[in-house]
DOVO-531529 format. One line per 8 residues: number of its first residue (from 1); for each residue x, y, z of C-alpha. Coordinates in pm, 1 decimal. Example, Ala and Ser with C-alpha at 12.3 -4.5 7.8 and 13.67 -1.06 7.14 Angstrom:
1 = 1230.0/-450.0/780.0 ~ 1367.0/-106.0/714.0 .
***
This chain:
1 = 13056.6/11120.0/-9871.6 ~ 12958.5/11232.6/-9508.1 ~ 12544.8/11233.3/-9528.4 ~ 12349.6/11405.9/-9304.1 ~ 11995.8/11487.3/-9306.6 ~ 11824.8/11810.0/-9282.1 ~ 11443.6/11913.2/-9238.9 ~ 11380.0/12196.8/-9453.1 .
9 = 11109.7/12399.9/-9598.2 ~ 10983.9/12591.0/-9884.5 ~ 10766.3/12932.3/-9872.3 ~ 10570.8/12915.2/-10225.4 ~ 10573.7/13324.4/-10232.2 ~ 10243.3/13335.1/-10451.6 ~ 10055.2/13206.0/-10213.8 ~ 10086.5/13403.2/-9948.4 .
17 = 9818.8/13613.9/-9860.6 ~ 9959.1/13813.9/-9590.9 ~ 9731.7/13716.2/-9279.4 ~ 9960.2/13659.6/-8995.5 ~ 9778.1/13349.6/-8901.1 ~ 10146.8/13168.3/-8888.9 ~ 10221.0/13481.1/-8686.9 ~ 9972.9/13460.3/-8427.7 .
25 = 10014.4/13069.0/-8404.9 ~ 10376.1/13082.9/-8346.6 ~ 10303.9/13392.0/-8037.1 ~ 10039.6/13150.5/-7882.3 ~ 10247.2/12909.2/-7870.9 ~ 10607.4/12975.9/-7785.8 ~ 10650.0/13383.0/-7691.4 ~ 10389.2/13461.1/-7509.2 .
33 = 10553.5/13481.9/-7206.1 ~ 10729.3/13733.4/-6982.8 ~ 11064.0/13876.7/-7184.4 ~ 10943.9/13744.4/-7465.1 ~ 10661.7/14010.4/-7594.3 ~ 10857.9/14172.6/-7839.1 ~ 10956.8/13797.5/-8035.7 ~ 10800.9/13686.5/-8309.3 .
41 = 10971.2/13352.1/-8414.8 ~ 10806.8/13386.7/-8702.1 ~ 10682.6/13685.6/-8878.8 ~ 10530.9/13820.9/-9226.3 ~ 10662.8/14089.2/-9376.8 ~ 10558.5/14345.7/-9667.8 ~ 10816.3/14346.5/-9986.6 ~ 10936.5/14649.1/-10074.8 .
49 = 11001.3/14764.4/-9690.2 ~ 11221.7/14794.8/-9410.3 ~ 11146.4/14447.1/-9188.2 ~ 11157.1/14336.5/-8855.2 ~ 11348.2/14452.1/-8709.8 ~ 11405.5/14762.1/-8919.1 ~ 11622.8/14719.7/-9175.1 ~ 11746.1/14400.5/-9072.2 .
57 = 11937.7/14312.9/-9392.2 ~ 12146.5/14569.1/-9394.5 ~ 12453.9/14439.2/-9250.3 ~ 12695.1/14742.1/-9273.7 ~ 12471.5/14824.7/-8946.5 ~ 12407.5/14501.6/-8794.4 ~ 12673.9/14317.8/-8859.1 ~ 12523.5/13971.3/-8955.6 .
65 = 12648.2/13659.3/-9144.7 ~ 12997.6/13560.0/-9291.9 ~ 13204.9/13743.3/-9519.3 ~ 13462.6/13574.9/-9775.2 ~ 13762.5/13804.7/-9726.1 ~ 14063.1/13681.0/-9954.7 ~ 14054.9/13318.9/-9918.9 ~ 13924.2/13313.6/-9578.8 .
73 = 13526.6/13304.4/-9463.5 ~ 13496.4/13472.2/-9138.8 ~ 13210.6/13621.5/-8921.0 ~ 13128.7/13981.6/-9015.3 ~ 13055.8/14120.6/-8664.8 ~ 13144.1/13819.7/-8397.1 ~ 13359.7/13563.1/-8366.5 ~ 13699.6/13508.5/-8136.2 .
81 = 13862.2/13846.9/-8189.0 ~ 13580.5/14071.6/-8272.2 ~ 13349.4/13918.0/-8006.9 ~ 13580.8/13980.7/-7747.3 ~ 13637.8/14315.0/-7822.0 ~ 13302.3/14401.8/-7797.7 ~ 13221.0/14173.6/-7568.1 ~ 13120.2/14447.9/-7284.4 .
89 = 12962.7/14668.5/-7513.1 ~ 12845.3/14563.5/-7854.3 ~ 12771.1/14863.9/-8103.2 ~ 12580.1/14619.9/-8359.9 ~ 12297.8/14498.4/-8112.6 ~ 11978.8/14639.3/-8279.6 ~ 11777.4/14748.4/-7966.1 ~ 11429.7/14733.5/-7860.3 .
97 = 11318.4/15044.7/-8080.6 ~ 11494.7/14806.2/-8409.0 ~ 11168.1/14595.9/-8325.4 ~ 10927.3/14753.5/-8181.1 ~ 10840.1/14856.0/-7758.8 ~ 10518.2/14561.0/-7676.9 ~ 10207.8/14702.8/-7525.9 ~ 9865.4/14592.7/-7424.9 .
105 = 9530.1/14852.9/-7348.9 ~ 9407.8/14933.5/-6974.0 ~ 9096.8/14762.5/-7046.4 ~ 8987.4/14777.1/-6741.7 ~ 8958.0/15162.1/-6758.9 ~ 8649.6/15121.0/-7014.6 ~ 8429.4/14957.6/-6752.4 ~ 8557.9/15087.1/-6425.2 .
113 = 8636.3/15457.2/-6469.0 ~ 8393.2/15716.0/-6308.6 ~ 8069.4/15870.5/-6492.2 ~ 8154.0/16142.8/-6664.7 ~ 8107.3/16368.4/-6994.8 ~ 8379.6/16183.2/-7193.2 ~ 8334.3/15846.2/-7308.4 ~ 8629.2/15638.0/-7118.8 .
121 = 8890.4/15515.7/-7338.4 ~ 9174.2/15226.1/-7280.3 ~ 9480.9/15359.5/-7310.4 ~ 9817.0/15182.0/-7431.1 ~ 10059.6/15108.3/-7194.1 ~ 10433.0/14925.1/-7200.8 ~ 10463.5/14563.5/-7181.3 ~ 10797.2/14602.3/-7001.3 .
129 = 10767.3/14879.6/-6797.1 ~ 10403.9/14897.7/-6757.2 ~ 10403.8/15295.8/-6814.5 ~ 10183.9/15419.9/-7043.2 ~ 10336.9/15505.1/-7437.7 ~ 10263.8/15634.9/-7777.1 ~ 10299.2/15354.8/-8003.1 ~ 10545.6/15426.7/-8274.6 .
137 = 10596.2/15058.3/-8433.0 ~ 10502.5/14744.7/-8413.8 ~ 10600.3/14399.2/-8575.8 ~ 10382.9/14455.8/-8858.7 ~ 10370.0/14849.5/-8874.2 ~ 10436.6/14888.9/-9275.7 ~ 10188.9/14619.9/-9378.6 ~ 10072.7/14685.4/-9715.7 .
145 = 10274.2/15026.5/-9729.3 ~ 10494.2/14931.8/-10042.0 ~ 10414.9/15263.1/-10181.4 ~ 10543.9/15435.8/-9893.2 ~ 10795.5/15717.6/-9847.2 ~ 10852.2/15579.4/-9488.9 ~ 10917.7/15213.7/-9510.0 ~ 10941.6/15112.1/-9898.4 .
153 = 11212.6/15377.1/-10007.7 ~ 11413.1/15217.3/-9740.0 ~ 11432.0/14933.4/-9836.1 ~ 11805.5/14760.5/-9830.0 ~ 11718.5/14586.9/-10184.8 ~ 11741.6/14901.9/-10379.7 ~ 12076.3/14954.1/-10327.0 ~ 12093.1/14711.9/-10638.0 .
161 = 11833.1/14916.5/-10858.4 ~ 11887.9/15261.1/-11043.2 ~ 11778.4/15597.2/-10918.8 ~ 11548.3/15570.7/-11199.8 ~ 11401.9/15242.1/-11165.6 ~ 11329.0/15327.3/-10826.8 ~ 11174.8/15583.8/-10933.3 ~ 10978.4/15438.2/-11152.8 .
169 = 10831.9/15156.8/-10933.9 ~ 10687.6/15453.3/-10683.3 ~ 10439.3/15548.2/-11032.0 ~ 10113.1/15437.6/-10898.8 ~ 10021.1/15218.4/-11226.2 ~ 10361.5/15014.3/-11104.7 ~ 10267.7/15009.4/-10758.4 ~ 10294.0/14658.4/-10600.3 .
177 = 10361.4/14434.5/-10336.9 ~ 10462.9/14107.1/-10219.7 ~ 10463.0/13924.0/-9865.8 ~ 10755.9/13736.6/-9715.5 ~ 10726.7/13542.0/-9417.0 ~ 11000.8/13430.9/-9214.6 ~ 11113.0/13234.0/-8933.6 ~ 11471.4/13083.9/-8873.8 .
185 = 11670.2/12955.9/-9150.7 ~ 11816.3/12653.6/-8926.8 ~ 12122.2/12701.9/-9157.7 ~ 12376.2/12441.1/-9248.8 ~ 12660.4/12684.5/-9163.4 ~ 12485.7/12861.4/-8881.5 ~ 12654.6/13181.7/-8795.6 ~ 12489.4/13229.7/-8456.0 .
193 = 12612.4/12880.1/-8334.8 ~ 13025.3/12986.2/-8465.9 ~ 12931.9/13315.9/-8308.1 ~ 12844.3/13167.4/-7942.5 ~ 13125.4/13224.3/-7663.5 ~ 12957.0/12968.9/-7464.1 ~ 12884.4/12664.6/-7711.9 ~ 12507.3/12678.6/-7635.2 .
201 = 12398.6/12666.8/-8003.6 ~ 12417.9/12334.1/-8188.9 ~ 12242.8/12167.7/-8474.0 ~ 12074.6/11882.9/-8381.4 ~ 12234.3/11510.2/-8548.6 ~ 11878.3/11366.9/-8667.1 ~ 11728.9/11635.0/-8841.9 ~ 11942.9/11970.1/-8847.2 .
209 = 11707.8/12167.1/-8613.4 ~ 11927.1/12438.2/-8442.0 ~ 11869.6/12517.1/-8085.9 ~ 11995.5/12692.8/-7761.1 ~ 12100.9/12561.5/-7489.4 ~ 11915.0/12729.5/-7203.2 ~ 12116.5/12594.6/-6902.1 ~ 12461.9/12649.0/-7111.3 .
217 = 12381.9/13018.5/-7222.6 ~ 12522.8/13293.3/-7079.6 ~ 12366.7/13590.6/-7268.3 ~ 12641.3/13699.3/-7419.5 ~ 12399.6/13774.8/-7727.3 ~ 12691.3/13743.2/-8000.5 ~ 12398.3/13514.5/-8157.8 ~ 12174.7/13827.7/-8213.3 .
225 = 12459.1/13981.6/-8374.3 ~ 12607.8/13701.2/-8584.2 ~ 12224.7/13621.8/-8742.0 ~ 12199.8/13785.7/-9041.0 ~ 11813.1/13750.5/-9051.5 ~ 11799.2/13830.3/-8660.9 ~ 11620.6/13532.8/-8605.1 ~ 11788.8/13493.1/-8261.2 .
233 = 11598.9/13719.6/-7963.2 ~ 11702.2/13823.4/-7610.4 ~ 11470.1/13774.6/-7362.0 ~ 11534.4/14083.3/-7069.2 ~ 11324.7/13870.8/-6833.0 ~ 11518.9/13505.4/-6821.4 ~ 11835.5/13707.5/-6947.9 ~ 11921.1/13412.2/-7233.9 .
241 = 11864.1/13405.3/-7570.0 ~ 11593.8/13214.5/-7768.8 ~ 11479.1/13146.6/-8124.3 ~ 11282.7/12931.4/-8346.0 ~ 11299.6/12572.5/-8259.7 ~ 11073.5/12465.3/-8569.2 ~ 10836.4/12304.5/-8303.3 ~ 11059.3/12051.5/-8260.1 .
249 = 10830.5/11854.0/-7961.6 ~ 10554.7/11898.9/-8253.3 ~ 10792.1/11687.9/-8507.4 ~ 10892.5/11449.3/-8260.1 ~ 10559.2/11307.5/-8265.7 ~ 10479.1/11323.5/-8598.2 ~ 10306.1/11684.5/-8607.0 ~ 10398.6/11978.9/-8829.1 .
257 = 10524.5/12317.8/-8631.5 ~ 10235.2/12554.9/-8604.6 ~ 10321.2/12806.3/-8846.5 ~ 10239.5/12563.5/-9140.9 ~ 9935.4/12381.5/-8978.4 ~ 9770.2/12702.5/-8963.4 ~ 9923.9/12880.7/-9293.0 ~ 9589.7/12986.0/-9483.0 .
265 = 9758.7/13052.5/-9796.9 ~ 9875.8/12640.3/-9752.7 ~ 10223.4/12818.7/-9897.8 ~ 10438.3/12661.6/-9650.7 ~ 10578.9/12306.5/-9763.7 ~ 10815.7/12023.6/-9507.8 ~ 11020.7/11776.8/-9567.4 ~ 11379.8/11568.9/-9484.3 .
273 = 11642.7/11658.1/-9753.5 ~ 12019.6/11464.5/-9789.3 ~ 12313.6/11681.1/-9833.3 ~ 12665.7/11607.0/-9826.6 ~ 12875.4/11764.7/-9529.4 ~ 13177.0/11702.1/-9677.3 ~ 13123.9/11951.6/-9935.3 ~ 13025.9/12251.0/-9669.3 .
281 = 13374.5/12382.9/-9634.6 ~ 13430.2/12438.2/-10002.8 ~ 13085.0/12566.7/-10042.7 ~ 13129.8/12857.7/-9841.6 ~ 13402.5/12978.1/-10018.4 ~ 13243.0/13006.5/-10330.5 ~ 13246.1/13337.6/-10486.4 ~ 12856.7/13472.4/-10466.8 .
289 = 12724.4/13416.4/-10786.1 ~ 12814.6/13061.4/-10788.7 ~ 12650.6/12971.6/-10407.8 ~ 12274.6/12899.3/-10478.8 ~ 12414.0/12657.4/-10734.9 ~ 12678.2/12458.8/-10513.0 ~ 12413.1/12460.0/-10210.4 ~ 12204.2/12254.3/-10485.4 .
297 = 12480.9/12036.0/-10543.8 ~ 12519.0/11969.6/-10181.4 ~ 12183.4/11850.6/-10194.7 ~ 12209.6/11437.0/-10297.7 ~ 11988.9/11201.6/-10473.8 ~ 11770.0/11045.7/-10147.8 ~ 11754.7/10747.3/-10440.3 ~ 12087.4/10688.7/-10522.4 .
305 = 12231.3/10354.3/-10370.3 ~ 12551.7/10462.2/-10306.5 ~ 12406.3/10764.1/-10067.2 ~ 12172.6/10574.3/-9952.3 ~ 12447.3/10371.4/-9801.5 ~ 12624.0/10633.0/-9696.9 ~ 12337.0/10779.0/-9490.5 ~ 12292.4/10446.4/-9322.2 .
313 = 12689.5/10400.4/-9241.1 ~ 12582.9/10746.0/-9033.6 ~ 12332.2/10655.3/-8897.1 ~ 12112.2/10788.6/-9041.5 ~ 11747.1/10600.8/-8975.2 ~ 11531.6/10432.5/-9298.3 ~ 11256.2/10644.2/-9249.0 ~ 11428.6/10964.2/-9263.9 .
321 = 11549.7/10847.1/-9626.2 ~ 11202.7/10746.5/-9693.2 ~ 11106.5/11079.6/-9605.2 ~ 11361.9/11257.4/-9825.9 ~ 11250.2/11002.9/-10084.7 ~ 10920.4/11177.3/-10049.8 ~ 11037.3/11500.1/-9954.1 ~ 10841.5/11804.7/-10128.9 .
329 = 11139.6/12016.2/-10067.9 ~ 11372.7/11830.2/-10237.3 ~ 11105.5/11861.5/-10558.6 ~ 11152.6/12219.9/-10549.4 ~ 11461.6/12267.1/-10455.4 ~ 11640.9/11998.4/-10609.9 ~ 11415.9/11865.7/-10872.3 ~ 11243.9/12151.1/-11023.1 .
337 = 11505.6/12465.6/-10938.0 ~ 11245.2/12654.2/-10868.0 ~ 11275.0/12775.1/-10472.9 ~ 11578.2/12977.7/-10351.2 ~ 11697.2/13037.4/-10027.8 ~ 11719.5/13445.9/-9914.6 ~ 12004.3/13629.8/-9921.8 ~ 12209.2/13309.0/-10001.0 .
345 = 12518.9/13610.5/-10003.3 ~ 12531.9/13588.8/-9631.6 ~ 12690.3/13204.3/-9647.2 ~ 12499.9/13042.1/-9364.4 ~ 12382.0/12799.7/-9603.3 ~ 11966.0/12886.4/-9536.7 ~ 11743.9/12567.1/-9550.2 ~ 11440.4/12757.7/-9597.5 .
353 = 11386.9/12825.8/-9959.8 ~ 11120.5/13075.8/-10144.2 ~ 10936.9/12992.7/-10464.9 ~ 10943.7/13354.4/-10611.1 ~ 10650.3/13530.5/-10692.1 ~ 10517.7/13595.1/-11040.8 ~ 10406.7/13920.7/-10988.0 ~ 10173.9/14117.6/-11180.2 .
361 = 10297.3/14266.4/-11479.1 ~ 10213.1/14538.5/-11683.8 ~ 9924.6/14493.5/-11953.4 ~ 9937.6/14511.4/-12239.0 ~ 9687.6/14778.4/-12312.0 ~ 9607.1/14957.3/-12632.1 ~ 9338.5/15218.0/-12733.6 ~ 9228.7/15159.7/-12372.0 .
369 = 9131.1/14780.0/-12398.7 ~ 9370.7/14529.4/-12328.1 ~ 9559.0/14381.4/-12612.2 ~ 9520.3/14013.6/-12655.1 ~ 9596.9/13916.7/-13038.9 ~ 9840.8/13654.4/-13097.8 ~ 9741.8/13521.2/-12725.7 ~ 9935.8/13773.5/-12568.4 .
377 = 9759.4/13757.6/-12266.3 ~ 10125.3/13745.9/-12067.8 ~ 10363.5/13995.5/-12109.5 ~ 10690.1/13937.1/-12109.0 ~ 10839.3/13873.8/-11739.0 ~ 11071.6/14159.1/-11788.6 ~ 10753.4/14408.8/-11711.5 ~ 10653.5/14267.3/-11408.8 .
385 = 10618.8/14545.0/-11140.3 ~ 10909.5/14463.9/-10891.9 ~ 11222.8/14488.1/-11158.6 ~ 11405.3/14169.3/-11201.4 ~ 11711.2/14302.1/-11027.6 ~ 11502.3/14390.8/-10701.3 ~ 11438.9/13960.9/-10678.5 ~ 11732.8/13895.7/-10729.5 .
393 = 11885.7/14095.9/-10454.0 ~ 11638.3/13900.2/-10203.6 ~ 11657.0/13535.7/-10387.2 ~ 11943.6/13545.5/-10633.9 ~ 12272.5/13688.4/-10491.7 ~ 12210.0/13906.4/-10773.0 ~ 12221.0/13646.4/-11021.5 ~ 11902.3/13786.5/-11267.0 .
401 = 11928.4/13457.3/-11489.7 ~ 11860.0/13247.9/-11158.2 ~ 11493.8/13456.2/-11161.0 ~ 11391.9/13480.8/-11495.5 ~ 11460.5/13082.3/-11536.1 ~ 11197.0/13048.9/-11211.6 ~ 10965.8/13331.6/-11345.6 ~ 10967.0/13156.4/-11722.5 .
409 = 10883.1/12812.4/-11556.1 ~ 10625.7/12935.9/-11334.1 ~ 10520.6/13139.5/-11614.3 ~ 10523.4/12796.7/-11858.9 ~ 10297.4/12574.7/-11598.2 ~ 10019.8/12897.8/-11632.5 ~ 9988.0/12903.6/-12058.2 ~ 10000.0/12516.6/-11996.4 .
417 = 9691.1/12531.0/-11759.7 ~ 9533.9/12780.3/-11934.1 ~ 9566.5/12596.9/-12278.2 ~ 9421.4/12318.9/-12092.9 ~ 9123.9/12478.9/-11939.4 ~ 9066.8/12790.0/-12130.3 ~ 8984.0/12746.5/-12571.0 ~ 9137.1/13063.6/-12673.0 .
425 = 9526.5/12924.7/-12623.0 ~ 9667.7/12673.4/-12875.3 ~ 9847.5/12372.8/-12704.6 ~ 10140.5/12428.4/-12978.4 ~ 10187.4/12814.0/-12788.3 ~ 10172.4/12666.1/-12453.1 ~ 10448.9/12385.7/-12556.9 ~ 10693.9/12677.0/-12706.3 .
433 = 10631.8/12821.4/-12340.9 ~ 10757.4/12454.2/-12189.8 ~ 11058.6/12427.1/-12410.7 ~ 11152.9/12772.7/-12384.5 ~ 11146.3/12733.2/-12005.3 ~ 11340.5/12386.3/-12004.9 ~ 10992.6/12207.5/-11886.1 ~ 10799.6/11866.2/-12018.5 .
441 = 10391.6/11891.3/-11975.4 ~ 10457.6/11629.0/-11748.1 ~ 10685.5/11815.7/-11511.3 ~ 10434.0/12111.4/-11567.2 ~ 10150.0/11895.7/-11436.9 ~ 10325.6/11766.8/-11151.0 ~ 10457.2/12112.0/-11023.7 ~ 10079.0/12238.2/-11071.6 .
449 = 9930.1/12018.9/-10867.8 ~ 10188.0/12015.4/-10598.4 ~ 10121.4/12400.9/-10615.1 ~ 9740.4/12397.4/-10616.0 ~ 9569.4/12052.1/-10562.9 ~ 9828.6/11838.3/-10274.0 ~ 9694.1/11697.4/-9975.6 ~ 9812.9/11777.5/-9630.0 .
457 = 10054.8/11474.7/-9614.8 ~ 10216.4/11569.9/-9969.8 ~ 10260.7/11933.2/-9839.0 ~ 10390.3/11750.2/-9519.2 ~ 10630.8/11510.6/-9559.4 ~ 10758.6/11388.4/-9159.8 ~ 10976.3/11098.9/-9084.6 ~ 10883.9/10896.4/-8844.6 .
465 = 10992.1/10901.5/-8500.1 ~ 10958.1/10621.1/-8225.3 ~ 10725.3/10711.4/-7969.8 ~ 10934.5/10573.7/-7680.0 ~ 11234.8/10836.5/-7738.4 ~ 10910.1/11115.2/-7770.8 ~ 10797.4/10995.7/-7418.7 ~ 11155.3/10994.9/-7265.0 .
473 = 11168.8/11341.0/-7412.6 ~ 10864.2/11417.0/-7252.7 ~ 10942.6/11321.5/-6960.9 ~ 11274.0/11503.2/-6945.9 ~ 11097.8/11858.5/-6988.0 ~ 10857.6/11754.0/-6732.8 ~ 11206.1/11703.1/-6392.1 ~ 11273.1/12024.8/-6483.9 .
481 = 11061.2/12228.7/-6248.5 ~ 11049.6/12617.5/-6272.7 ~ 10993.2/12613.9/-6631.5 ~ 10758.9/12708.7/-6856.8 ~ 10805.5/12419.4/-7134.8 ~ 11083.4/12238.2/-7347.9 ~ 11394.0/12449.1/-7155.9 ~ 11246.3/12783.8/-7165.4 .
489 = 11259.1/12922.8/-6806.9 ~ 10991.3/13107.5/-6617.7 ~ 11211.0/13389.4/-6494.7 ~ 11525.1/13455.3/-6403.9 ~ 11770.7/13139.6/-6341.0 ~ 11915.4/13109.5/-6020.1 ~ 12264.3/12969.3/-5987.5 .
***
């Protein structure tokens, strides 16, 4: 066994509420600077729709991820031969319009412009250019627009639905909609780092974090290309690429990143998990409907002596198995089967995973009133609004048993509450619910309270770090002058 550790996370999908607090925490903090005004490391996005950048998962256009051709896994759109064909001129970029052109308001016109007749107004005007524009898009342009000709008929997701079901979710009593936020995968098979000419994207030894290089890139952007969740930016200013570092300075010293100290929805959960290297290579060949399951079997017991033994002959530190022992992620994940990772079909090996939603379904309604004898009060999960085939597409590689096992379980732990707290529903129906959906009351409990009722430090789960390699690191952002924090440069590098 070759053990290595990994922080991951998990995005508990029926939480979310769709803010953008994680958004704006993540701008504040990392890209709001020259170059950068058009990044958001981490964004929220409305399900059924297009994304950010537009239509970002569909890879016949951009490119992204690996591909298992034969017997061999290779890079869709980079790697030695492809990226040096295009290395000049590369057709699967998505440009500035694929996100969106960043603008601020001339302000200043509302107080300084002369009297007149008209009441002054503050027009928009380019980030990057500084001329003024009509604003066409933006990073959030189709929130809450799921019933949209524009943005929800385009989604990439369909491709795996009917012409009928399609049409049938657009019927305004089906009408629905779900948020998914994302920021960088930090995959255990990243294809931006395979993709790099220059070898300035690695994954960090301790904990899995993948970064750039700023000093070693040479803007090649074969990153932007290779991601298949463009999760890798350009900045025009600095000229070098830059993504999500999963606040990495914020870890170091035993905070979480600010996207989940400020998530509202408390949806976003952290922690170490164990997985066994040695068993990458034949994972990625896998055909697809058999890679969410094999990623799970990478994933090791953070209890079992004989890994835990392993770990250490790596050297890998006790607290970060303590930490996986702990590990929230590796409950869900692991534990529970009940989080996925996205688009698990690209073979990067994602270490963010998604609790699916349990949408709303369609009631059962009779005579006008809604039908609730036998305590039906849940219709089967077959009627909920977004068809099963549409989640599976985004958290299944297809695989509709994979989401009707999580919808049944998250389905289970409800009729258990509810038989608990509400008089009308038997304990005997909500225990055919548990058995049907492979749970104990136990398990039930414990996944209900780690959905609705943790603390902060079970959400949260960060090993610990010795504060004398924090200060060195510290101190090693702080020789390098002309920058504006942790390796990100203030404007163009001189050389």
């Amino acid at each position: 066994m070759d053990i290595r550790s990994q922080i991951s996370m998990v995005f508990h999908l029926d939480k979310c509420i769709g803010c953008h607090t994680c958004s704006i925490a993540c701008k504040n903090l990392w890209t709001d600077r020259k170059g950068a005004e058009y990044m958001w490391w981490n964004n929220v996005e409305t399900k059924p729709g297009t994304g950010y950048p537009h239509k970002w998962e569909d890879q016949e256009e951009y490119k992204g991820g690996w591909v298992k051709i034969g017997k061999r896994v290779e890079l869709r759109g980079a790697g030695k031969f492809r990226g040096l064909k295009n290395i000049f001129h590369n057709p699967h970029l998505p440009v500035l319009d694929d996100y969106y052109e960043p603008w601020t308001y001339k302000y200043d016109d509302l107080i300084s412009s002369p009297e007149g007749n008209d009441q002054p107004t503050a027009r928009p005007v380019s980030l990057v250019t500084g001329e003024h524009i009509e604003i066409k898009a933006g990073p959030n342009w189709d929130d809450d627009l799921s019933g949209s000709e524009l943005y929800a008929k385009n989604d990439a997701n369909f491709a795996a639905l009917s012409k009928k079901e399609q049409e049938d979710m657009f019927n305004l009593e089906r009408l629905v909609m779900m948020y998914l936020p994302r920021i960088c995968n930090h995959c255990l098979n990243p294809a931006c780092a395979a993709a790099c000419p220059s070898g300035a994207i690695y994954k960090r030894g301790e904990d899995g974090v993948v970064l750039i290089n700023q000093e070693q890139c040479r803007a090649w952007r074969m990153c932007v290309t290779a991601c298949p969740y463009k999760k890798t930016f350009y900045n025009w200013h600095t000229g070098k690429s830059e993504k999500c570092i999963l606040c990495y300075p914020r870890i170091e010293v035993g905070e979480i990143p600010a996207c989940m100290h400020s998530c509202v929805g408390r949806i976003r959960y952290l922690g170490v998990l164990l997985y066994d290297a040695e068993k990458i290579e034949k994972l990625v060949h896998l055909e697809d409907d058999h890679l969410i399951e094999g990623q799970r079997e990478a994933i090791v017991d953070p209890f079992d002596p004989k890994v835990i033994a392993a770990a250490r002959a790596n050297g890998i530190h006790d607290a970060m198995i303590e930490a996986a022992q702990k590990s929230p992620v590796y409950r869900w994940v692991k534990e529970w089967k009940l989080a996925l990772p996205l688009h698990a079909e690209y073979r990067t090996l994602p270490m963010l995973f998604y609790v699916p939603p349990l949408l709303p379904i369609m009631g059962n309604v009779t005579e006008g009133t809604y039908n609730n004898k036998n305590q039906t009060y849940f219709t089967s999960i077959e009627q909920s609004r977004l068809p099963i085939k549409y989640l599976a597409s985004l958290f299944g590689v297809g695989n509709e048993g994979l989401i009707r096992s999580v919808l049944k379980k998250l389905m289970a732990v409800r009729l258990h509450r509810r038989s608990i707290e509400v008089s009308d529903m038997t304990p005997e129906f909500a225990e055919g619910a548990l058995r049907e959906a492979g749970l104990t009351a136990r398990e039930a409990e414990e996944i209900f309270k780690l959905t609705s009722l943790c603390t902060f430090v079970e959400r949260f789960v960060i090993p610990a770090s010795h504060r004398e390699e924090a200060i060195e690191m510290t101190k090693m952002v702080l020789d390098h002058k002309g920058e504006t924090g942790f390796g990100f440069l203030d404007g163009p590098e001189r050389i």
